[in-house]
C-alpha beads as a LAMMPS data file, in Angstrom:
LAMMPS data file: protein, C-alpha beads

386 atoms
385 bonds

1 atom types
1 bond types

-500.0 500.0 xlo xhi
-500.0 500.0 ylo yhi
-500.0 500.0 zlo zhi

Masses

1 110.0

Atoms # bond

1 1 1 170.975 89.299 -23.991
2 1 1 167.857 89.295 -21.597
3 1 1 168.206 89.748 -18.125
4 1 1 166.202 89.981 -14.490
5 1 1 166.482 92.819 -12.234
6 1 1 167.091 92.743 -8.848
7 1 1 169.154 94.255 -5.624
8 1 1 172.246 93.952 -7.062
9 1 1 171.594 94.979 -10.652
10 1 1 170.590 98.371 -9.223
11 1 1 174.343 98.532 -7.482
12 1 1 176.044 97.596 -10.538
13 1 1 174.276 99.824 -12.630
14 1 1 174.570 102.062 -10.101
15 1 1 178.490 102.163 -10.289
16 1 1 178.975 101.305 -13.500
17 1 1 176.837 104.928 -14.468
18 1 1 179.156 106.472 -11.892
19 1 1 182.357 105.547 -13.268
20 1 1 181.158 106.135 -16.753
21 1 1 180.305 110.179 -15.739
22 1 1 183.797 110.102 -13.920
23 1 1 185.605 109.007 -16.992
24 1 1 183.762 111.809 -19.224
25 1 1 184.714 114.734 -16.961
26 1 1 188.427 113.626 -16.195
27 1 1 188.746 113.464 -19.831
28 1 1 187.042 117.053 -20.613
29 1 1 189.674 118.388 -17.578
30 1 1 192.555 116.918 -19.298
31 1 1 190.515 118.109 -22.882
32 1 1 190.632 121.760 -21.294
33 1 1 194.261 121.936 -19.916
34 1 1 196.022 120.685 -22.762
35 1 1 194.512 121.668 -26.091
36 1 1 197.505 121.424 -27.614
37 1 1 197.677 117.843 -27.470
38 1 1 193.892 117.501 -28.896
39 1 1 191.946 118.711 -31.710
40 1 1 187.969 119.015 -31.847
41 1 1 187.864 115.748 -33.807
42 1 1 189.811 113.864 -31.157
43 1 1 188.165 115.024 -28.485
44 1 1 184.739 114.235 -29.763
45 1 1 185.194 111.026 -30.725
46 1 1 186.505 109.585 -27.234
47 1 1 183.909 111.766 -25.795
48 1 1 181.183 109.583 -28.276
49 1 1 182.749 106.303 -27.083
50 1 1 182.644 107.421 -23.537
51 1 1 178.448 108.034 -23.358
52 1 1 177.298 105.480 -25.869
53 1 1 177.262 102.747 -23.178
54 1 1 175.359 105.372 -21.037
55 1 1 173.349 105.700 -23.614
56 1 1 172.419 102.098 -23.224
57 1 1 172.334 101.985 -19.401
58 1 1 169.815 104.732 -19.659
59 1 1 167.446 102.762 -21.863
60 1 1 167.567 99.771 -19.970
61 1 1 166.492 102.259 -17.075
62 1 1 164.304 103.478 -19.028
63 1 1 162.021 100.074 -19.647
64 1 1 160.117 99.370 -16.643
65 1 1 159.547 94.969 -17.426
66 1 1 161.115 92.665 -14.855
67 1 1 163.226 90.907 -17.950
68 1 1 164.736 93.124 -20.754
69 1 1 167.248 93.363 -23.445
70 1 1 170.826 94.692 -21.825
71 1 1 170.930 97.398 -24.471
72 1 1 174.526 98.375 -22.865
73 1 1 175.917 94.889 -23.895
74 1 1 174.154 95.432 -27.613
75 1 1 175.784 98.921 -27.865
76 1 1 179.609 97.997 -26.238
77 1 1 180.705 96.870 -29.298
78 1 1 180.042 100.240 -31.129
79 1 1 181.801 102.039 -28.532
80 1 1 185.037 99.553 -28.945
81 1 1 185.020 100.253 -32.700
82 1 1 184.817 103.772 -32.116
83 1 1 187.717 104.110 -29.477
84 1 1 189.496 101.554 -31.931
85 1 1 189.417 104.001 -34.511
86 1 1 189.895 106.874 -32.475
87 1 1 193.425 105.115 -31.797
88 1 1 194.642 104.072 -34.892
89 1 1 193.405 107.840 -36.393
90 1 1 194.959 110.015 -33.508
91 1 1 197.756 107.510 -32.430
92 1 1 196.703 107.801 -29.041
93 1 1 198.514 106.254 -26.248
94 1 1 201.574 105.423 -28.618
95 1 1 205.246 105.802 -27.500
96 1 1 205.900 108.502 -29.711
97 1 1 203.097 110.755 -27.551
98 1 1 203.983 109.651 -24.403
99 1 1 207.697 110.614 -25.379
100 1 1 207.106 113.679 -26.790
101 1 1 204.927 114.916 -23.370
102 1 1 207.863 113.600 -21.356
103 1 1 210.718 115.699 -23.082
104 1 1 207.965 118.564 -22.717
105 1 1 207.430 117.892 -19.186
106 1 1 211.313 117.451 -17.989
107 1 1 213.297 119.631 -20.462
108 1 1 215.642 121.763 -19.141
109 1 1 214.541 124.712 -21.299
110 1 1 211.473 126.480 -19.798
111 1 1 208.395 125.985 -22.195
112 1 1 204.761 127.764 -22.329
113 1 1 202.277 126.938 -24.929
114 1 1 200.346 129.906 -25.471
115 1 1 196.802 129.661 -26.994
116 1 1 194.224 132.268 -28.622
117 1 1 194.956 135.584 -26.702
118 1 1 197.650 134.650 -25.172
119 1 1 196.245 132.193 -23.024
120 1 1 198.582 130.243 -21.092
121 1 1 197.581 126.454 -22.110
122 1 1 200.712 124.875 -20.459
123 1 1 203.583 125.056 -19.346
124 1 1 206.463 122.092 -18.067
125 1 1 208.125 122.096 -14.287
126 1 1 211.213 124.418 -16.026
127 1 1 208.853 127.506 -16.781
128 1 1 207.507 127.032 -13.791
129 1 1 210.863 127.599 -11.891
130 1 1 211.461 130.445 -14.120
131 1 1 208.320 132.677 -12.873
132 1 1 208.980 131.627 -9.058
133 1 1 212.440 132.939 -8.920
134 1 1 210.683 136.267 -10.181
135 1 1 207.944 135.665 -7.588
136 1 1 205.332 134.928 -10.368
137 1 1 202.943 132.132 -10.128
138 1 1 201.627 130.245 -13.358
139 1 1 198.336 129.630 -14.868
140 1 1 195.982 129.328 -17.099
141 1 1 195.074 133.051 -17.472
142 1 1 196.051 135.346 -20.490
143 1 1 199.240 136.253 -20.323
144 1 1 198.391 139.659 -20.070
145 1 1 197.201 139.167 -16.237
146 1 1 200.224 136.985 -15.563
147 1 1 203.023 139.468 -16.292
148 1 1 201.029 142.626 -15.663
149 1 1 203.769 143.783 -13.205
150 1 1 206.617 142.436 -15.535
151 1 1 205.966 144.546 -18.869
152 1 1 209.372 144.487 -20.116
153 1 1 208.690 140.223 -20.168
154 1 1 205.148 140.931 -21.422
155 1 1 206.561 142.856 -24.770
156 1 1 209.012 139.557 -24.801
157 1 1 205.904 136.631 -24.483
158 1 1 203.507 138.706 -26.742
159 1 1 206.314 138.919 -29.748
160 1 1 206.141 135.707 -31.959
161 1 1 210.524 136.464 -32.761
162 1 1 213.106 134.915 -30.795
163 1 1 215.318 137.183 -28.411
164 1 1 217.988 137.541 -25.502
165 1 1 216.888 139.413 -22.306
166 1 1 218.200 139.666 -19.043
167 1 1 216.807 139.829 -15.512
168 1 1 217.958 140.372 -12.034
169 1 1 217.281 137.517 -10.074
170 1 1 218.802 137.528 -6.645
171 1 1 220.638 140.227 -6.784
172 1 1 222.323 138.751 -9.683
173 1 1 222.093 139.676 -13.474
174 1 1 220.760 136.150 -15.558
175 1 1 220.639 136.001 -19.208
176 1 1 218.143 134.357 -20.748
177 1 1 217.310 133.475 -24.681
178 1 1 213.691 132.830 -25.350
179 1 1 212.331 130.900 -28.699
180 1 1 209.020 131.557 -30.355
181 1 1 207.734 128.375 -32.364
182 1 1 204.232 128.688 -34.037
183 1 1 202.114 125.627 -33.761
184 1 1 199.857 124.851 -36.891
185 1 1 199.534 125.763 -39.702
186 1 1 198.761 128.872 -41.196
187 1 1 195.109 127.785 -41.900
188 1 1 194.786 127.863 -37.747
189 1 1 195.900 131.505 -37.592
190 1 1 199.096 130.601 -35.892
191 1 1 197.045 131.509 -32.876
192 1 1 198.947 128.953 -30.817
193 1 1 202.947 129.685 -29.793
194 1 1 205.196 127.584 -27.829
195 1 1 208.182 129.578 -25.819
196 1 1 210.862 127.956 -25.133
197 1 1 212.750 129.875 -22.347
198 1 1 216.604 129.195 -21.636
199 1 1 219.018 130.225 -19.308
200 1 1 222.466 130.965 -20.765
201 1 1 223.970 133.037 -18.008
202 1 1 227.027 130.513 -18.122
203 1 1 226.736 130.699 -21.519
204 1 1 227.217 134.413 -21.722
205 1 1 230.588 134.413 -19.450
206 1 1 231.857 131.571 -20.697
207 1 1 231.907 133.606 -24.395
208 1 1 233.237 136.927 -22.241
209 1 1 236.028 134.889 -20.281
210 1 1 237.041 133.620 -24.058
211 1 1 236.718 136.767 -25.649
212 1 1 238.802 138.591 -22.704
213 1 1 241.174 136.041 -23.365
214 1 1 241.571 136.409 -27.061
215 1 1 241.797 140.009 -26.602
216 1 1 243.069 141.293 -23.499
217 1 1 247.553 141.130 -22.324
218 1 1 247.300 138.638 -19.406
219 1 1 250.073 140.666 -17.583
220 1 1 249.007 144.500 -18.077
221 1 1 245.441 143.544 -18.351
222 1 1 245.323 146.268 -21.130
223 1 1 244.592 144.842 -25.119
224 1 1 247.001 142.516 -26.738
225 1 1 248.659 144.038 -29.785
226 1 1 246.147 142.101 -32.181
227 1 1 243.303 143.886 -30.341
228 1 1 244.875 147.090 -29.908
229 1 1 245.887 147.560 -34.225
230 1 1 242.161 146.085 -34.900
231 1 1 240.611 149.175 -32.586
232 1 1 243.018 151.800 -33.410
233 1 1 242.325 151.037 -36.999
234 1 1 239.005 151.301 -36.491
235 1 1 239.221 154.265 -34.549
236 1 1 241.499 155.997 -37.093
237 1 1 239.567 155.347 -39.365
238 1 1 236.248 157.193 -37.980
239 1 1 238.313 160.000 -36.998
240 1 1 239.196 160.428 -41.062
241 1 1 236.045 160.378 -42.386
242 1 1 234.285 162.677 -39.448
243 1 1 237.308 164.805 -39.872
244 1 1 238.006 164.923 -36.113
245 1 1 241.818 164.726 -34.190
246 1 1 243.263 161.713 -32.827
247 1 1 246.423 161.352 -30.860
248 1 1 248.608 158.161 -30.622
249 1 1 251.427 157.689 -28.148
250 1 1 253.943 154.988 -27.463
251 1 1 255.795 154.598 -23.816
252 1 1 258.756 152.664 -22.957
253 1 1 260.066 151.161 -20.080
254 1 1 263.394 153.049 -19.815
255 1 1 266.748 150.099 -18.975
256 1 1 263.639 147.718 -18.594
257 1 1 265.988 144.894 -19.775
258 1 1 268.783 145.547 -16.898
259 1 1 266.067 145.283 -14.292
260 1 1 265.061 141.828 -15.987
261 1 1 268.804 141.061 -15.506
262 1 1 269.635 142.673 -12.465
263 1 1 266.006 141.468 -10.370
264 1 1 264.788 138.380 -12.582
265 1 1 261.742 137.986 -14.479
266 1 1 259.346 138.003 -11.528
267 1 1 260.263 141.311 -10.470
268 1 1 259.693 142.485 -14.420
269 1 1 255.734 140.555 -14.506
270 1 1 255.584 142.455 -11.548
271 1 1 256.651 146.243 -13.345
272 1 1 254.830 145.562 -16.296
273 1 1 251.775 144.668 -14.231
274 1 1 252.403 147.886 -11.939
275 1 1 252.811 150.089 -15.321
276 1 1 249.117 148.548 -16.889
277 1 1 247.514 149.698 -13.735
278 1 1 249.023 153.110 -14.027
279 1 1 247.803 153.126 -17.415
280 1 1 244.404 152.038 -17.130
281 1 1 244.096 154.975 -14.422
282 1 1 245.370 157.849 -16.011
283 1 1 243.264 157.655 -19.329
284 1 1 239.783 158.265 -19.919
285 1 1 237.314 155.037 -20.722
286 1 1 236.860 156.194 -23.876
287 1 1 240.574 155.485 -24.639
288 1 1 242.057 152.434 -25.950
289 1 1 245.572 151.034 -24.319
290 1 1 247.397 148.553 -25.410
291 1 1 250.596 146.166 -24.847
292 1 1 252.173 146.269 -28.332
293 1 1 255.676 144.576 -27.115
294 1 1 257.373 143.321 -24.221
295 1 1 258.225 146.324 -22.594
296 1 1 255.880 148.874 -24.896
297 1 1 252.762 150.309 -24.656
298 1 1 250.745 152.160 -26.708
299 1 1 247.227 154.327 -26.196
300 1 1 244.685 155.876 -28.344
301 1 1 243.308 159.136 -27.545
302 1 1 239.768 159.985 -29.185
303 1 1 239.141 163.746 -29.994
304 1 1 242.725 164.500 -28.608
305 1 1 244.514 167.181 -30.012
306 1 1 248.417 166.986 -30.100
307 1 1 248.726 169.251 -26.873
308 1 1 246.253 167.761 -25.058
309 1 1 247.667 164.332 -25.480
310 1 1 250.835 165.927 -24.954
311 1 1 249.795 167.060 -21.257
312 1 1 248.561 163.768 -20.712
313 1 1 251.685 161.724 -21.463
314 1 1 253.821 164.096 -19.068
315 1 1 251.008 163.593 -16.480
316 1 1 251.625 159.510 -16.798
317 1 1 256.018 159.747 -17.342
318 1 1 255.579 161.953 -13.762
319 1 1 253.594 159.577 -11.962
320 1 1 255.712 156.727 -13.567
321 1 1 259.081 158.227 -12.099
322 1 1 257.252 158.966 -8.542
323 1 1 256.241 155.143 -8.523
324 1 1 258.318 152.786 -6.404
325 1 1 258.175 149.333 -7.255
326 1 1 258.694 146.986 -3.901
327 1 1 260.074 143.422 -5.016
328 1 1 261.110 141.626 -1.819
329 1 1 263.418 143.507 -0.081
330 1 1 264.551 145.749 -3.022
331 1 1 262.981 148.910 -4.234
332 1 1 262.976 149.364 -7.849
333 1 1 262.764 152.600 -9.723
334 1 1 261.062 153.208 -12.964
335 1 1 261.396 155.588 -15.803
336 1 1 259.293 155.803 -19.289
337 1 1 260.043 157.460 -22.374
338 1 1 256.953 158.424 -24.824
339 1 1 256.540 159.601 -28.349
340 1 1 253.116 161.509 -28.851
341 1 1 251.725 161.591 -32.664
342 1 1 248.486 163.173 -33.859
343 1 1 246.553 163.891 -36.999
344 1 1 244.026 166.678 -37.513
345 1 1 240.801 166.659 -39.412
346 1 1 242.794 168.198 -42.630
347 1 1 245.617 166.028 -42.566
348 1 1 245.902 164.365 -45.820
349 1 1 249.748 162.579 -46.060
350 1 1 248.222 159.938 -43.031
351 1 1 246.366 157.222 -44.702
352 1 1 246.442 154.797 -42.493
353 1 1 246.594 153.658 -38.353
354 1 1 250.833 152.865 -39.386
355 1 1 251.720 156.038 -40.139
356 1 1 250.695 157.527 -37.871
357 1 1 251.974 154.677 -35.350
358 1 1 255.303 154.879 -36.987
359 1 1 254.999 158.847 -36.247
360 1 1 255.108 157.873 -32.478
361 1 1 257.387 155.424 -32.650
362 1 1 260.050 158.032 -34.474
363 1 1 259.202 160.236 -31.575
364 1 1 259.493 157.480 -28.927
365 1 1 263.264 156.783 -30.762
366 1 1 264.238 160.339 -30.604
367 1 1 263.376 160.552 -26.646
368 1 1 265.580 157.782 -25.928
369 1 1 268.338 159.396 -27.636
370 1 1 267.404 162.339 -25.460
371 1 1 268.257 160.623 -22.488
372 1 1 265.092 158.671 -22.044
373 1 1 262.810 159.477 -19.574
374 1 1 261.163 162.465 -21.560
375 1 1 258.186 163.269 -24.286
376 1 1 258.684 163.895 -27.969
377 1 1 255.878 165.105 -29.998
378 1 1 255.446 164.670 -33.799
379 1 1 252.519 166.401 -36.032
380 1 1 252.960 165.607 -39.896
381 1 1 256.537 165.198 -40.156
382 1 1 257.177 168.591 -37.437
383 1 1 259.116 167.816 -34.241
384 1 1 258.322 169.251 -30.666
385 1 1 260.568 168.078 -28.422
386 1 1 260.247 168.705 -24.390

Bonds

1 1 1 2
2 1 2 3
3 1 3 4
4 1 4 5
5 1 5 6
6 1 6 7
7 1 7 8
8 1 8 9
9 1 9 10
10 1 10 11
11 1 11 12
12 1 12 13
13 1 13 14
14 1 14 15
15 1 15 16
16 1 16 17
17 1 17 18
18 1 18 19
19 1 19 20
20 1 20 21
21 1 21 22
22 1 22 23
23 1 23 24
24 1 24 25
25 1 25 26
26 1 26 27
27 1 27 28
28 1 28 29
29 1 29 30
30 1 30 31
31 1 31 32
32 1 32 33
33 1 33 34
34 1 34 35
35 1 35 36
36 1 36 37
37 1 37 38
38 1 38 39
39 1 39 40
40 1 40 41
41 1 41 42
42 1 42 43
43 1 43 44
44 1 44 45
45 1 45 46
46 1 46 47
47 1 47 48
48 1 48 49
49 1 49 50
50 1 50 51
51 1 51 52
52 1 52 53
53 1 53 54
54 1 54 55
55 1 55 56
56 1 56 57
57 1 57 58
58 1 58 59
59 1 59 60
60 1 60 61
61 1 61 62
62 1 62 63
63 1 63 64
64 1 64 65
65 1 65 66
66 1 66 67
67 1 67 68
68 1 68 69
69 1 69 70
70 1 70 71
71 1 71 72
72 1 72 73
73 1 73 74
74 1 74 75
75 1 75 76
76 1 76 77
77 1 77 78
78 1 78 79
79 1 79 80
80 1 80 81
81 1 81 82
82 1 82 83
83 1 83 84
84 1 84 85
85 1 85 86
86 1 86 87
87 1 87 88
88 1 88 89
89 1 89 90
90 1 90 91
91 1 91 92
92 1 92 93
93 1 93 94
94 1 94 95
95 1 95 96
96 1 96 97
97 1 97 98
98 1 98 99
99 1 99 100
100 1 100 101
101 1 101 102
102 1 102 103
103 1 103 104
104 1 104 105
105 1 105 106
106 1 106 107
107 1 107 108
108 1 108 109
109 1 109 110
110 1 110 111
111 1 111 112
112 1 112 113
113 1 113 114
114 1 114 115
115 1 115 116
116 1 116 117
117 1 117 118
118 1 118 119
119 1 119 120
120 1 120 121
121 1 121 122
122 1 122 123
123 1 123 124
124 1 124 125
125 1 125 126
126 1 126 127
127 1 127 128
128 1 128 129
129 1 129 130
130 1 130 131
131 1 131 132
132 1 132 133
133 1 133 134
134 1 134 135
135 1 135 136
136 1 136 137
137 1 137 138
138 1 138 139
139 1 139 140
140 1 140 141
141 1 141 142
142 1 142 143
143 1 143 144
144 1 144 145
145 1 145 146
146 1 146 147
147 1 147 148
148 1 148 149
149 1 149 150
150 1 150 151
151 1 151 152
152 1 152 153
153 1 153 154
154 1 154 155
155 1 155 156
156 1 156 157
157 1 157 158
158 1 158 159
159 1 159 160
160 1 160 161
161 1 161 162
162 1 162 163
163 1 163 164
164 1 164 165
165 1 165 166
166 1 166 167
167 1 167 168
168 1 168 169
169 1 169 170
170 1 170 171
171 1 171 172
172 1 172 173
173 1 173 174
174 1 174 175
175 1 175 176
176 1 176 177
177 1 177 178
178 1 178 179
179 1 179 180
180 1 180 181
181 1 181 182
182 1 182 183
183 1 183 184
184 1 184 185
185 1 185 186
186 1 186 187
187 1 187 188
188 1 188 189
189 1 189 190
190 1 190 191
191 1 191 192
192 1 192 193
193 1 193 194
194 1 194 195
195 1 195 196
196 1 196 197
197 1 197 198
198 1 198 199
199 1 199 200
200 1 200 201
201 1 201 202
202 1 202 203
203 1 203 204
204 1 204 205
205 1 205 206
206 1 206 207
207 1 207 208
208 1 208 209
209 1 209 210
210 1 210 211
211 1 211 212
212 1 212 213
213 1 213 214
214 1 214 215
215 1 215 216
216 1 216 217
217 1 217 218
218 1 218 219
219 1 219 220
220 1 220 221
221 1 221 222
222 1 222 223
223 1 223 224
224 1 224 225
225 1 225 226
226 1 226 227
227 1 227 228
228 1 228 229
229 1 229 230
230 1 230 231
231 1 231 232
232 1 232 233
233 1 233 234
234 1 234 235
235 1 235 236
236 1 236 237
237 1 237 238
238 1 238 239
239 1 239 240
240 1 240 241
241 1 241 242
242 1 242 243
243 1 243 244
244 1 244 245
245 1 245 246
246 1 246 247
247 1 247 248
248 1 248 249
249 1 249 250
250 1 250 251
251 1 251 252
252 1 252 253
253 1 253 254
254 1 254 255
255 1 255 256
256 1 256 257
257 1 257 258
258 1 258 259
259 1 259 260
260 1 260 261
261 1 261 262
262 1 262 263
263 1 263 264
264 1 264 265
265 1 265 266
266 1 266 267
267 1 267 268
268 1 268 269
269 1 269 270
270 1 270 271
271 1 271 272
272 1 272 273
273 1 273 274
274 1 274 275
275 1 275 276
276 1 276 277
277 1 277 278
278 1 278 279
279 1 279 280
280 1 280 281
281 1 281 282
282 1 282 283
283 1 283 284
284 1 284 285
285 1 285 286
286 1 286 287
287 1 287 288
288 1 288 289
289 1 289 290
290 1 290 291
291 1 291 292
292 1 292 293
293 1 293 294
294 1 294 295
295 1 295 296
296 1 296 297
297 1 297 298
298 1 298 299
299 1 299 300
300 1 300 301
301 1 301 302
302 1 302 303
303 1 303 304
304 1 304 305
305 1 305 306
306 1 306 307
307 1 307 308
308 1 308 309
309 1 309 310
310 1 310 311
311 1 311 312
312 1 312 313
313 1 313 314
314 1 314 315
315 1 315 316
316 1 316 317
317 1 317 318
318 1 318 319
319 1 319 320
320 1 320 321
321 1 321 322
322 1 322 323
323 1 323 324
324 1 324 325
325 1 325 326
326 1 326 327
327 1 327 328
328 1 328 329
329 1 329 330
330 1 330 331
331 1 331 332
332 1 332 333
333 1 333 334
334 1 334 335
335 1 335 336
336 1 336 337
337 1 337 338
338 1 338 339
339 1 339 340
340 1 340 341
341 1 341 342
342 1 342 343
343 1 343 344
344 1 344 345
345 1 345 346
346 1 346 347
347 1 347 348
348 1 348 349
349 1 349 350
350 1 350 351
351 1 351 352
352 1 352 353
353 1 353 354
354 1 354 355
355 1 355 356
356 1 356 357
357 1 357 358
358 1 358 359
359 1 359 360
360 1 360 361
361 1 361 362
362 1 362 363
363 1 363 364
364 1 364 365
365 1 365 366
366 1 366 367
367 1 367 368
368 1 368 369
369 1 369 370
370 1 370 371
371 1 371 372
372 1 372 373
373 1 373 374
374 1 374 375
375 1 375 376
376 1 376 377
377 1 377 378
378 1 378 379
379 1 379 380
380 1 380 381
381 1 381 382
382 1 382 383
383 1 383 384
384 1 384 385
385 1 385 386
């Protein structure tokens, strides 16, 4: 336990003080950068192991004889015990926290740990790409400063609910959905938030591609017939209790199955195709058009009185008879025959989106007997016939 000074001591002691001060302040940096990780406890008692041996070196320093007691060797053993405990207390070093950082570090979700005010603490390599694509640069500054420029994305960090946003990135539209986790416990304030920031652009269009495909005729392009009753329902049904008109029609493809049998099938994909572009054209956005059969169509018009919806179908069995449909070498002509229905805000014998479809359809049956290619308009059970 005693020992002699001489050139060498003073290197050793030298280094040995020099490592020690080293090992203090890389531990305070990593302390200060990821508080999350730490409490106050755990920090000071590493911190305590860390200077005791100083504490000895600077006694031994301190006691000018040629031979002294090596205080740093008497006091070693106190700092072992109290980084021994500081392990088995904090579990420090174990698996569990070294696996935990590493999903932090490399998952693919974007994640900021946000402290008191809003302090960015830290953040993994995913967050980081996040903010460069938006030309942002991370730190540890409130987040405040960080997204001064970005306030729409400042509202989003500063709320502690989960949302969806979207950004334009590129020139392209990305969709995002960012989680807020609290970490603590309520005794802490819940003054520390973890975001967890994740792109589900694919997501998104993966859910539209299905949905379009659930809802939408893959030949026409307009809404199945599932879609269409499920709108027009709804639709009819608003228009009842706001006491407002609503128009219905129903076309037909006039000797639709002779050009099946006369051209093939092709060259019918290729009318009914040619007949859901004309549709989608002629009617507002607002409206809602629909395959209901092989060869039938039907559309809603909103706030459409019987003559106006009237005008409108004569509009589309014009442009329908003008169009020229070129399969191969063969030019095909096309004719459509429509039956227009409507109720108005005081009609009270339609009760539901099938009467008045069945309306149309009565009128759509009495223009074929007409000689097709024509409109026939029904109102409550009265007949206008062009």
């Amino acid at each position: 336990m005693y020992m002699e000074r001489g050139f060498w001591y003073y290197v050793n002691i030298s280094y040995t003080i020099l490592c020690m001060l080293l090992t203090v302040i890389i531990y305070l940096i990593g302390y200060l950068k990821n508080k999350v990780g730490f409490t106050i406890s755990h920090f000071l008692i590493f911190l305590l192991a860390s200077l005791l041996p100083l504490i000895g070196i600077v006694l031994i320093l301190f006691v000018f004889d040629k031979q002294s007691i090596d205080y740093s060797a008497l006091i070693m053993p106190v700092s072992l015990l109290t980084i021994g405990y500081g392990i088995l207390k904090h579990d420090f070093l174990e698996i569990r926290t070294l696996a935990r950082e590493t999903i932090f570090e490399n998952n693919f979700a974007g994640m900021v740990v946000l402290g008191p005010g809003k302090r960015i603490i830290d953040y993994n390599k995913a967050a980081e790409k996040f903010f460069e694509a938006i030309n942002i640069s991370l730190n540890n500054n409130p987040i405040e400063q960080i997204l001064i420029h970005e306030p729409k994305l400042l509202e989003i960090f500063k709320s502690d609910t989960n949302c969806n946003f979207s950004l334009m990135i590129d020139g392209e539209e990305r969709f995002f959905e960012i989680d807020a986790l609290p970490l603590g416990g309520s005794h802490e304030g819940n003054t520390k938030m973890l975001k967890s920031i994740r792109d589900i652009t694919e997501e998104r269009r993966m859910q539209e591609k299905l949905k379009y495909l659930a809802t939408t005729d893959s030949l026409s392009g307009l809404y199945n017939r599932a879609e269409f009753m499920n709108l027009a329902r709804n639709e009819f049904t608003l228009a009842k209790k706001n006491n407002v008109e609503l128009s219905l029609l129903i076309m037909d493809l006039d000797n639709f199955k002779t050009i099946n049998d006369t051209f093939g099938h092709a060259a019918g994909d290729e009318i009914i195709r040619e007949i859901g572009n004309i549709i989608t054209t002629s009617f507002r956005k607002t409206d809602i058009p629909g395959r209901i059969g092989g060869e039938e169509f039907a559309v809603v018009l909103k706030n459409s009185s019987l003559e106006e919806a009237k005008m409108v179908a004569e509009k589309v069995r014009e442009i329908v008879s003008r169009r020229k449909v070129i399969y191969g070498e063969q030019e095909i002509s096309l004719t459509v025959s429509i039956g227009v229905a409507a109720i108005r805000g005081t009609t009270n014998d339609i009760n539901d989106i099938e009467d008045i479809l069945k309306m149309a359809d009565d009128a759509l049956y009495k223009a074929k007997a007409q000689g097709r290619n024509c409109v026939v308009t029904l109102e409550s059970g009265v007949e206008v016939t062009e």
